[in-house]
N, C-alpha and C positions, 0 to 999 in steps of 0.2 A: 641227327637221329635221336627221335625219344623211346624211351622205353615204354609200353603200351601190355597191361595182363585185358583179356576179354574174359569174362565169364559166361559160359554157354558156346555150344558150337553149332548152332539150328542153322537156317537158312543166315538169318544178320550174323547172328556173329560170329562163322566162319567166315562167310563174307567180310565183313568188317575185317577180322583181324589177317586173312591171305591180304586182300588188297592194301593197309596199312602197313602190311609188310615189305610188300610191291613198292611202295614208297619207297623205302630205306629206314623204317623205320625197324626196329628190335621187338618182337611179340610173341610174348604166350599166352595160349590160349590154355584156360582151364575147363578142363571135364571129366565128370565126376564117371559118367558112366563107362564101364571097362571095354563094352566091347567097339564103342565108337570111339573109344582112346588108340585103340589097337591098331584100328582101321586108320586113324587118324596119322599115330607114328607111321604106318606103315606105307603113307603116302598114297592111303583112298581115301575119298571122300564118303560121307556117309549118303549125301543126297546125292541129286543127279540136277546140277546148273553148269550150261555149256559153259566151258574155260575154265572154271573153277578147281578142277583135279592138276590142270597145266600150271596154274599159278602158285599154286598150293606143293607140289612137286617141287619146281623151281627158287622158292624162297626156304623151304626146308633146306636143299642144297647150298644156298648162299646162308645157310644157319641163322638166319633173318628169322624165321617161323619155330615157334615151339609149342611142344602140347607136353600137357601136367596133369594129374588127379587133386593136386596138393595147392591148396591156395595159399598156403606158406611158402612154396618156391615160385607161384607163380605171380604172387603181389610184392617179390622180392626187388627192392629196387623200382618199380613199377610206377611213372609219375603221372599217368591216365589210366581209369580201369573202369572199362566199360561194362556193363549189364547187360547183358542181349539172352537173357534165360526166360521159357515159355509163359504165356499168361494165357491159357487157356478159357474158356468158358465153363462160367455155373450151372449146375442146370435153370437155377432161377435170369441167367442171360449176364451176369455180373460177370469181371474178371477173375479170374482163381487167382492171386498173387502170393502163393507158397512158395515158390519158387523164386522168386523177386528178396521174400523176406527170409531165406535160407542165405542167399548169395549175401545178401546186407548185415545178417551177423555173423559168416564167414569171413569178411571182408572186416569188420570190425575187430573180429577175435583175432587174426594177424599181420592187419596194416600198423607198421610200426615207424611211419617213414610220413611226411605230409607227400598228398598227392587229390587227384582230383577226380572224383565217382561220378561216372557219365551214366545215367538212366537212357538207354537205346530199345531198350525192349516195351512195347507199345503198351502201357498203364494210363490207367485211370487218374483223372484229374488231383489234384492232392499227391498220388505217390512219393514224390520227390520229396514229400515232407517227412513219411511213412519210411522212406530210405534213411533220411538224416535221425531220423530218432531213432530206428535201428543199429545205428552204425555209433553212434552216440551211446548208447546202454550197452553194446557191448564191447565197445573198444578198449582193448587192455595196455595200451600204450599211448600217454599223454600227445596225441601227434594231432597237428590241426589239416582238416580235410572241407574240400566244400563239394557242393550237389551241382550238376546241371544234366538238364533233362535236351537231350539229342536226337530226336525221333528219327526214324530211318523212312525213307520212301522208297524200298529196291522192292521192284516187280521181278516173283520167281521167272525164270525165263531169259532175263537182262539185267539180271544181280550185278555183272562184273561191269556193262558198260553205266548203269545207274550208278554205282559208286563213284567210278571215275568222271562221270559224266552228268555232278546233280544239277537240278533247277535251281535250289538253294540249300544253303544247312540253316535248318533252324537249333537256337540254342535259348534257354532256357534256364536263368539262375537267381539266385539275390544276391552273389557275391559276383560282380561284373570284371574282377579279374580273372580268374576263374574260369569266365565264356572268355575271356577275350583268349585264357591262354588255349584252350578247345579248339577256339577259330583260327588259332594259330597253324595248330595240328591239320586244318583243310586248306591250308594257304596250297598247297601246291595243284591244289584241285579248281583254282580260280572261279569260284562259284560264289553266288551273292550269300552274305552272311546276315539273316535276321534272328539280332537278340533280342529277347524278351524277358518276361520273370518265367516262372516254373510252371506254374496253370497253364498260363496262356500258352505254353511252349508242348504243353502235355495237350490240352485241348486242340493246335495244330493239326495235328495228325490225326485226330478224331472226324476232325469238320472236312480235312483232306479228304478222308476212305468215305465219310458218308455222301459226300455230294457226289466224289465217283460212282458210285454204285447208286446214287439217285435217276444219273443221267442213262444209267443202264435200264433202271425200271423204269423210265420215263419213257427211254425209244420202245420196250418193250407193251409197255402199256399201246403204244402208238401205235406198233404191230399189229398187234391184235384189233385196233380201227381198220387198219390198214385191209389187214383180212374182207372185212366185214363187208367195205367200202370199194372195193378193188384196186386197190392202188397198192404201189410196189414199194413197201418200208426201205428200201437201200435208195433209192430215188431222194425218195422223201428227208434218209438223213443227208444224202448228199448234196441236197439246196439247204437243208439246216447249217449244215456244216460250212456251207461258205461263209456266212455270216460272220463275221471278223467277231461278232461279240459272243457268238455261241462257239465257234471252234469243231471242227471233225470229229475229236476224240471221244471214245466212251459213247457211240452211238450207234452200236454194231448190233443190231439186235438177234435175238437167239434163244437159248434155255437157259439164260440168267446167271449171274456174279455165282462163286466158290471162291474155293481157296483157305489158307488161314488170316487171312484180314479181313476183307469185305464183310464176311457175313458176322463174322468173332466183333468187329470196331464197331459197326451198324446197331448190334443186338447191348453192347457193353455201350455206349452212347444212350441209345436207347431207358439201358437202367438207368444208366446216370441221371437222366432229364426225369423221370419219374419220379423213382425214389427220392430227387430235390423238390417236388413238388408242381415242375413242370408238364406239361401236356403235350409228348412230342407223335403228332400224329402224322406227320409228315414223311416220319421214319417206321412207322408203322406200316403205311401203305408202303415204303419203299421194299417191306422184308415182305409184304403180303404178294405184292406183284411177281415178287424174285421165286416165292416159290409155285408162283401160281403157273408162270412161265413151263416150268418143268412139268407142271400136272396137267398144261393144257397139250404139249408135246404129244405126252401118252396116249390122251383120249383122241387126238389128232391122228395116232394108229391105230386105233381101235375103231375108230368111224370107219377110217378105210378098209381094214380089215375085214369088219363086222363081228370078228370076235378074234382076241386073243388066244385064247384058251385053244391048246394044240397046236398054237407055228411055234415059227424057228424064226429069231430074232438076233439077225448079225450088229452088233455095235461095235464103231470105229470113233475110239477114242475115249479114255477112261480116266485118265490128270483131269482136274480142273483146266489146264488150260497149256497150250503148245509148249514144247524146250523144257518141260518139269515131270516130275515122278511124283507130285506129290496130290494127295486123295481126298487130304481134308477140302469137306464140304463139295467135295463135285458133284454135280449134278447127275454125272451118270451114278453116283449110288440111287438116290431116289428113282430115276429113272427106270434103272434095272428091279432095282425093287418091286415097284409097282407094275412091271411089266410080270416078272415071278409070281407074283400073288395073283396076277391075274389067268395065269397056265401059260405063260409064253415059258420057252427052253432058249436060254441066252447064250449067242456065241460071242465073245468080244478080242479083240486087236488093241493094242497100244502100242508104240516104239518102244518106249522104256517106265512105263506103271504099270505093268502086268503083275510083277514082283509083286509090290506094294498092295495093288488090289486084291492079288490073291488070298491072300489076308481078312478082307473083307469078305469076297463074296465068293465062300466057298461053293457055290451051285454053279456059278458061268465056267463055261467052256473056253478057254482062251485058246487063240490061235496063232500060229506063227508066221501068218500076212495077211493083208486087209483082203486079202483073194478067197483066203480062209473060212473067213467069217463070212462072206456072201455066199460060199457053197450050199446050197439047197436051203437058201435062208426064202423066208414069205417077205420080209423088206428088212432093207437096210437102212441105220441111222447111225448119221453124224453127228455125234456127239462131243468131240472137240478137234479143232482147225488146224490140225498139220498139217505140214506144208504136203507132205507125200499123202494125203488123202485128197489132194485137188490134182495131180498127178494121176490119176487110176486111168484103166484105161476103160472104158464106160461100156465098152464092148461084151470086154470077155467078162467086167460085173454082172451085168446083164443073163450073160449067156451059162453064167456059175448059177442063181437065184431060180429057186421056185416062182417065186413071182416077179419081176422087176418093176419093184416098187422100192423109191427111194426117198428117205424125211431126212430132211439139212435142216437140225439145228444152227446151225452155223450158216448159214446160206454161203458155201461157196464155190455153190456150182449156180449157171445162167441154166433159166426155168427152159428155152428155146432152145439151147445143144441137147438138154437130159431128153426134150421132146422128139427132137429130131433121132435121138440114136431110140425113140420105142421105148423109154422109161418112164415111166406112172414117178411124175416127181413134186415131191411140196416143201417149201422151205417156210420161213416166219415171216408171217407180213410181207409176201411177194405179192397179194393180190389175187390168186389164184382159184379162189373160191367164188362162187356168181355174188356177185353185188348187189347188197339191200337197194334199192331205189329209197329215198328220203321221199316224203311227202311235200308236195308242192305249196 
C-alpha cells in the first residue's frame, strides 16, 4: 500500500484517486472548493461517470479514500502526489495554467517529506519544468522531490474501465528512478509502460487528442463528399475501417468532437506550433472542419424547413457525448444557438445534462422524455447517441410531431425503416441528397 495525496477532484483526478484507492492503495484527495468537498465527504460525486459514485462510496467505507481543503494534511506522509487541477483555455487558444501554478506552490510551501510530483493534468509542452521551479522557490523544507509528467487518456463516459483497463501509461522524467517508482504504482494494472523525458511525455498526449479528432474531421470532411456524391459515409467508413492500417475507430461521422480535450488540446497544440514559429495548418483545417460540421447541420434544417423562424425545435441530447453530464464544448450549444438566433423555440431531452445545460441555456424548454421534446415539434434532431434514443418507438415520434421530420446527427437510425414508418429523414453523409454527376 502507498500513500498517494491527488490535487483537484475534476473528471482525472477523482478518477485517479477512487480507482488508486480501489487498489489498496491509502488517498487523499485535496479540494479546495467547499461545496464539492461536502458533496464529496458526503459520498456524492460532483460529476456524473457510470460506476464512479459506487466506487468512491465503497473505498470511503474501507477508509482507503480521503478528502481535505488542507494541503498540509493531505501531502502528509504522502510519497506520490498527483496534479490533476484544470487547464483551461485562453481566449488567445493557450493554456490558462493558474491553477497548475497555485497547486505547485502549495505543494512546495508544505511538502516537508521527499516524495514524487506526478504532472497528470494535460499541460503544455515545458510545464513540468515550470512545476520544478515552482516547487523549488517555494519549498520551505530542505526535502529532495522529483517531476514526472503522466498524461491521462480516460474518455468521460469509460473513466473507471480506462483506468483499469489502459493502452499504456506514458511517464515522463529526467530523474529515471523516479518513473520507474510511478511504474511501480501501475504494476498491478499490467499495461505497457513507455518512459520517456518530460516534453516528449507532455507532448504524448497532445499528438494523442490531435490525431483523434483529425480522424473525426477527416470522416467528416468525407461526409459531406459523401452527400454530394451519393454514397453512404457509414459504408464508406466501414471498408476504411477494415483496413488493418487505418483501424474502425474515430470514423463515426456526425456534428463533430466537444468535450474538454478535443477541442481545449487541438486549439492549445495549435498555439504551441505557432507561437514557436511553426506553421500548423493541418490543425487548422482540423478545428475549421469541426465546427463547420455543426453549422452545416443547421442550414441542413433550414433548407428543409425553408425557414426557421416560427417552429418548434425538439433536440435529443445535449452532453457532448453518451454516459456524461458534461457541456463543455458540445456542439449542441452552437447548435441551439444558432437555431435561437434564427426564431426557432427550442425544446431539449438529455438523461442526465439537463442540470448542467440549464445553466447555459436559459431560453430551451427541457423535457422529461424524448416523447416530450417531439410533441408538436416541426423536426427532430439527434444530437447525441444514447443508447435510449435508438430505442424510441418511431411510431408514436411520428405521430407526437407537427411535422415528421427527423435530422441524425449521429446517424443512428437506417435511412429505410425511418422511410418505411412515413418519416422525412437525413442523417450525415448517408447519401441522400441527388448526386452531382462528375463530367465525363
Amino acid at each position: 500500500m502507498k500513500n498517494i495525496a491527488v490535487v483537484g477532484t475534476g473528471y482525472v483526478g477523482l478518477t485517479t484517486g477512487v480507482c488508486f484507492a480501489d487498489l489498496g492503495n491509502n488517498v487523499t484527495c485535496i479540494e479546495i472548493n467547499v461545496h464539492k468537498l461536502d458533496q464529496l465527504r458526503a459520498g456524492k460525486t460532483p460529476i456524473y461517470e457510470p460506476g464512479l459514485e459506487e466506487l468512491l462510496e465503497r473505498n470511503m467505507r474501507a477508509e482507503r479514500l480521503h478528502f481535505t481543503d488542507s494541503y498540509e494534511k493531505g501531502l502528509a506522509d504522502a510519497e506520490f502526489v498527483f496534479i490533476t487541477v484544470g487547464t483551461p483555455m485562453n481566449t488567445d487558444g493557450s493554456a490558462d495554467l493558474s491553477q497548475v501554478e497555485v497547486a505547485a506552490s502549495s505543494i512546495g510551501k508544505y511538502l516537508n517529506h521527499p516524495a514524487v510530483i506526478i504532472d497528470k493534468s494535460t499541460v503544455p509542452v515545458g510545464t513540468g519544468d515550470v512545476v520544478e521551479r515552482i516547487i523549488r522557490e517555494t519549498l520551505t523544507h530542505d526535502v529532495p522531490f522529483a517531476i514526472v509528467s503522466n498524461p491521462e487518456f480516460l474518455r468521460e463516459g469509460s473513466a473507471i474501465t480506462d483506468f483499469f483497463n489502459p493502452d499504456r501509461i506514458v511517464l515522463g522524467s529526467v530523474d529515471m528512478e523516479a518513473a520507474e517508482k510511478v511504474a511501480g504504482l501501475h504494476d498491478p494494472l499490467g499495461a505497457a509502460v513507455i518512459i520517456t523525458d518530460l516534453r516528449t511525455a507532455e507532448m504524448i498526449k497532445y499528438a494523442s487528442n490531435a490525431f483523434l479528432a483529425t480522424r473525426i474531421s477527416f470522416i467528416n470532411e468525407i461526409a459531406q463528399i459523401c452527400e454530394k456524391l451519393g454514397a453512404d459515409v457509414k459504408e464508406v467508413a466501414r471498408g476504411m475501417g477494415a483496413d488493418k492500417r487505418i483501424g474502425p475507430h474515430f470514423l463515426d461521422a456526425g456534428i463533430g468532437y466537444g468535450g474538454s480535450c478535443f477541442p481545449k488540446d487541438v486549439l492549445a497544440l495549435h498555439h504551441m506550433a505557432a507561437t514557436s514559429g511553426c506553421h500548423p495548418q493541418l490543425l487548422q483545417a482540423v478545428m475549421d472542419i469541426n465546427k463547420d460540421a455543426r453549422h452545416r447541420f443547421v442550414e441542413k434544417l433550414r433548407e428543409m424547413l425553408d425557414t426557421l423562424d416560427g417552429t418548434v425545435i425538439g433536440v435529443l441530447g445535449l452532453a457532448f457525448k453518451p454516459n456524461t453530464d458534461d457541456m463543455r464544448e458540445a456542439p449542441s450549444l452552437d447548435i441551439i444557438n444558432w437555431l435561437q438566433e434564427q426564431g426557432a423555440r427550442v425544446k431539449a431531452y438529455d438523461p442526465v445534462a439537463m442540470k448542467a445545460a440549464g445553466e447555459l441555456m436559459p431560453m430551451v424548454t427541457f423535457c422529461a422524455t424524448a416523447y416530450d421534446a417531439a410533441k408538436e415539434a416541426d423536426a427532430l434532431l439527434i444530437v447525441t447517441e444514447w443508447n435510449e434514443f435508438k430505442q424510441l418507438s418511431l411510431d408514436r415520434i411520428k405521430a407526437y410531431m407537427r411535422r415528421p421530420i427527423v435530422l441524425d446527427g449521429r446517424n443512428i437510425y437506417d435511412p429505410d425503416v425511418m422511410a418505411a414508418r412515413g418519416i422525412v429523414y437525413r442523417g450525415v453523409g448517408r447519401g441522400l441528397n441527388e448526386a452531382v454527376l462528375l463530367p465525363s
